[in-house]
TIPA-439039 format. One record per residue: residue number from 1; residue in one letter; chain; x, y, z negated of N, C-alpha, C in turn. Coordinates in Angstrom, 2 decimals. Layout:
N
NUM; A; A; X; Y; Z; X; Y; Z; X; Y; Z
...
This chain:
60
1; X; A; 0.83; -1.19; 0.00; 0.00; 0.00; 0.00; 0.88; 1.26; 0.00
2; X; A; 1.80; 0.88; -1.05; 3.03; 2.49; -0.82; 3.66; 2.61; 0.44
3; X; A; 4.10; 1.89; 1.60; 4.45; 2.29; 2.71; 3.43; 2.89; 3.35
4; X; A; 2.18; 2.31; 3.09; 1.05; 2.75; 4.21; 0.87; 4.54; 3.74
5; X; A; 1.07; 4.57; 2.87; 0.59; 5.28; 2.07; 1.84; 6.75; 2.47
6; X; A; 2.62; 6.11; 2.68; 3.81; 6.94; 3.28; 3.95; 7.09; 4.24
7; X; A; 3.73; 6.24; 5.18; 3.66; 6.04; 6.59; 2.21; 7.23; 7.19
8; X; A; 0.96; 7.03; 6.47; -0.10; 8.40; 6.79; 0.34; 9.62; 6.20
9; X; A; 1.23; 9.85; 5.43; 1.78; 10.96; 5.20; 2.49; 11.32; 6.13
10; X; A; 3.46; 10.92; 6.35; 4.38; 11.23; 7.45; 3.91; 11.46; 9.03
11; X; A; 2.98; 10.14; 9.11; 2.18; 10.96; 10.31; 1.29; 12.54; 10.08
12; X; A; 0.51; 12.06; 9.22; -0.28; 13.25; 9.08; 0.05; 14.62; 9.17
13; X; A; 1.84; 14.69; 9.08; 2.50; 15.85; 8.58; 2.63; 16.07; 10.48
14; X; A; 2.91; 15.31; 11.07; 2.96; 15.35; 12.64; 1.76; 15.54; 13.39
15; X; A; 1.05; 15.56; 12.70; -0.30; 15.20; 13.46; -1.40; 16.29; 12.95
16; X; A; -1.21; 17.81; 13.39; -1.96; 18.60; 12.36; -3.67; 18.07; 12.17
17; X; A; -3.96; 17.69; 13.60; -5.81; 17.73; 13.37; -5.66; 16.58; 11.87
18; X; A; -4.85; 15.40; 11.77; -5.31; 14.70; 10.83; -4.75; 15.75; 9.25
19; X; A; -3.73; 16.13; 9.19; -3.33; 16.36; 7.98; -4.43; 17.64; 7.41
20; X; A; -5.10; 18.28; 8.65; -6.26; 19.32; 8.14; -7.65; 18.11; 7.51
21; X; A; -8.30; 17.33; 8.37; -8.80; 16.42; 7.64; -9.04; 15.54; 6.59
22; X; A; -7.56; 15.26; 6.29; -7.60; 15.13; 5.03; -7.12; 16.04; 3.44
23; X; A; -6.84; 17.27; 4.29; -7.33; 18.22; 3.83; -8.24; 18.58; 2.73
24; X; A; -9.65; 18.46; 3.92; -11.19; 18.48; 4.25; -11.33; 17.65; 3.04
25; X; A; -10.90; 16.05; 3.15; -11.25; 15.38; 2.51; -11.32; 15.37; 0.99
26; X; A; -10.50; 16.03; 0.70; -9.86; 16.77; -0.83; -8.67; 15.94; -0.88
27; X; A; -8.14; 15.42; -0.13; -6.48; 15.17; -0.32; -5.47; 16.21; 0.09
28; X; A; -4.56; 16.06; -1.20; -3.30; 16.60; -0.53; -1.94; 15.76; -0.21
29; X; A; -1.46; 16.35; 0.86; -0.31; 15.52; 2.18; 0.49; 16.41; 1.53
30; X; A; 1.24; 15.41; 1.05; 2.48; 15.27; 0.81; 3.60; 14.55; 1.15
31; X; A; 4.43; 14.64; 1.37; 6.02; 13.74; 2.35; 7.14; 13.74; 1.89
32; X; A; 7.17; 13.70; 0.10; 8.55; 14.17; -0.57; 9.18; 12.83; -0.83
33; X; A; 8.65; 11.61; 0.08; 9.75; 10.12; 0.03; 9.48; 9.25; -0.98
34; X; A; 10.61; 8.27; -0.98; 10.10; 7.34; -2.35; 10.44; 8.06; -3.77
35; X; A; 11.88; 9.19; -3.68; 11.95; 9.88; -5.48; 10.74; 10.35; -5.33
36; X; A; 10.25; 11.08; -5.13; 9.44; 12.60; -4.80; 7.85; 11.51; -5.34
37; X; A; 7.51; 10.12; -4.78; 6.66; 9.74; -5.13; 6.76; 9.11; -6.82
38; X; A; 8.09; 8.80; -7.44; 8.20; 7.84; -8.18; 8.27; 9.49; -9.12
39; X; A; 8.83; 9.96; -8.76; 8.67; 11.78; -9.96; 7.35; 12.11; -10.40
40; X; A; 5.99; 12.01; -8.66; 5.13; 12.14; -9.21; 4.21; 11.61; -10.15
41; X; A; 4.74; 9.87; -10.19; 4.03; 8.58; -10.75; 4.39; 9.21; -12.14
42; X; A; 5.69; 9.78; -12.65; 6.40; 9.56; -13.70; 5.46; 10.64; -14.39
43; X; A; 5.51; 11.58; -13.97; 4.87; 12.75; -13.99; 3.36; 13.11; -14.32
44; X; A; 2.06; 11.97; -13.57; 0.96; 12.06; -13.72; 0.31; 10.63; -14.77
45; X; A; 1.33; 9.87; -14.74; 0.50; 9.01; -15.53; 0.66; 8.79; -17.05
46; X; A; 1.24; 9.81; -17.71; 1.22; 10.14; -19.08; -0.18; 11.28; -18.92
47; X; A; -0.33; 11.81; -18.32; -0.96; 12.82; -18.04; -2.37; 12.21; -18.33
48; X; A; -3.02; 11.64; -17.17; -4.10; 10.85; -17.29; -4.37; 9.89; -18.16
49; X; A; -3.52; 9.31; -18.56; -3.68; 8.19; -19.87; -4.13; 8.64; -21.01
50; X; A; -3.59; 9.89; -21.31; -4.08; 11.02; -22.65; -5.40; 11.40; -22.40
51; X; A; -5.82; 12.06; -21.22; -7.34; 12.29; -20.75; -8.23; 11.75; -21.01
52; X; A; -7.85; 9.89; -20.17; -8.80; 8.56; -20.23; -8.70; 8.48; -21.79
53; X; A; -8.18; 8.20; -22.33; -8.04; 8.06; -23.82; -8.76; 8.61; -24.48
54; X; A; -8.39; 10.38; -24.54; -9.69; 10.92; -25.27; -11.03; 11.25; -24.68
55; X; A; -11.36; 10.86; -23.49; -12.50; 10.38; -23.28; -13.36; 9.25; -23.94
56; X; A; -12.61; 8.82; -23.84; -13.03; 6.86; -24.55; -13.38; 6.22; -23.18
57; X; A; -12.62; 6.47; -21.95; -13.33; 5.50; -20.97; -12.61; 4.25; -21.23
58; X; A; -13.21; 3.10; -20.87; -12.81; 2.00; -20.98; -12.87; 0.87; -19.53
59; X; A; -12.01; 0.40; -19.55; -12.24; -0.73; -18.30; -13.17; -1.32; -17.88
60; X; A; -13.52; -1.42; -16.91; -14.86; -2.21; -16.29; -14.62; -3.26; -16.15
């Protein structure tokens, strides 16, 4: 899934009609590689875990 996932980034960044679409979609295109993805992993999932937490959501 992470190549694909890199691989529509990288196009998308070539390909304006798609990278405006997903856009549209409420995504943001980004192309900062495998650090740039593993910074953001590092980065957002303390983040959200604290959120889900004091929410009380729980697994389905």
């Amino acid at each position: 899934m992470y190549r694909a996932s890199v691989s529509t980034c990288a196009t998308s960044r070539r390909v304006p009609k798609i990278a405006e679409q997903l856009r549209n979609d409420g995504l943001e295109v980004l192309a900062n590689g495998p650090d740039g993805m593993r910074r953001r992993i590092a980065d957002e999932v303390p983040k959200w875990r604290d959120i889900i937490a004091k929410a009380g959501i729980k697994p389905v």
